[in-house]
N, C-alpha and C positions, 0 to 999 in steps of 0.2 A: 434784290441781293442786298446783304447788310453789306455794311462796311465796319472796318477793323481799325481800330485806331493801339498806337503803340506810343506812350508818352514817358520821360525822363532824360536823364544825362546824354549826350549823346554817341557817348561813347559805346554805351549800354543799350544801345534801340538802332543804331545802323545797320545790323544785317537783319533787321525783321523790313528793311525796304527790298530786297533781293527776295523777300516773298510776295511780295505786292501789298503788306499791309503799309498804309497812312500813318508816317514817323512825325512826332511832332518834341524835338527837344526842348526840354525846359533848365532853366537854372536858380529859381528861387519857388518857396512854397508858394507866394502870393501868385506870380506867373503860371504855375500849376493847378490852383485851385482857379482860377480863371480861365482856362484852355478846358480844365473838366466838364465846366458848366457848357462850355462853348462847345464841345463833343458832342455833352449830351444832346444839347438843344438842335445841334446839327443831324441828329438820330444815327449816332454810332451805336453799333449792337451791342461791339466788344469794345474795351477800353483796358490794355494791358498799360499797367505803371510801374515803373521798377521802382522798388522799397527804400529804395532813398527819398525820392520824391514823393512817395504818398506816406512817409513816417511824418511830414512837412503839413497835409493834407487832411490827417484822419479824420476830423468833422466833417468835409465835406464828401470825404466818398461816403461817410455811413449814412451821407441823406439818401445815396442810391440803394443801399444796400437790400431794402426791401419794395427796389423795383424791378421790373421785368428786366427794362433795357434802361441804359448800356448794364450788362454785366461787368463787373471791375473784377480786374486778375490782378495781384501784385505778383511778379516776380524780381530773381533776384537782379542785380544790374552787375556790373562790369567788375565790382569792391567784393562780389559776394551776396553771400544771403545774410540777411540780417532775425529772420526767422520771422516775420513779418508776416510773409505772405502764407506761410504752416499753419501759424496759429488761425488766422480765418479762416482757414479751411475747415480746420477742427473745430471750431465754435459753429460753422457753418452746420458740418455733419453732427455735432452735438445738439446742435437745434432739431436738425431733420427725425433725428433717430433715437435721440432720448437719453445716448449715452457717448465716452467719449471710446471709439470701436480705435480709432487711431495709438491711441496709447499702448506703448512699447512695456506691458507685463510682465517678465519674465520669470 
């Protein structure tokens, strides 16, 4: 079984412990870019960060970014979305597919 890790503020990651994922609050970029490494190394599958704390981080999640595991999710944290974690996704599915299908045309 993998394990789930959920990492930021702590305001923002307390009720993903009431699902059984591994909460782990941070309060500075440096402490977070440190607990990442320590995730990975630990072989967490998934690695949710809410966008505060990986706006602090971005060098160091894009060293995962083209690896299997952990997958990094950003979402939004307790303040809101910062849109952070959209645009990856969209650069992600622009990678895969060649075009950006997400875009609001009308």
């Amino acid at each position: 079984m993998h394990k789930i890790a959920v990492m930021g503020d702590k305001d923002s990651i307390l009720g993903f412990k009431a699902i059984g994922f591994d909460i782990f609050p941070t309060r500075s970029g440096e402490e977070s870019a440190n607990l990442l490494k320590r995730l990975a190394e630990e072989g967490y599958a998934l690695i949710y960060i809410t966008e505060d704390a990986a706006s602090e981080i971005m060098e160091e999640i894009s060293f995962y970014r083209n690896s299997y595991f952990p997958a990094i999710i950003l979402i939004p944290g307790s303040k809101g979305s910062l849109g952070i974690g959209m645009k990856s996704v969209k650069e992600s599915i622009e990678k895969a597919v060649g075009a950006d299908i997400l875009s609001q045309n009308d």
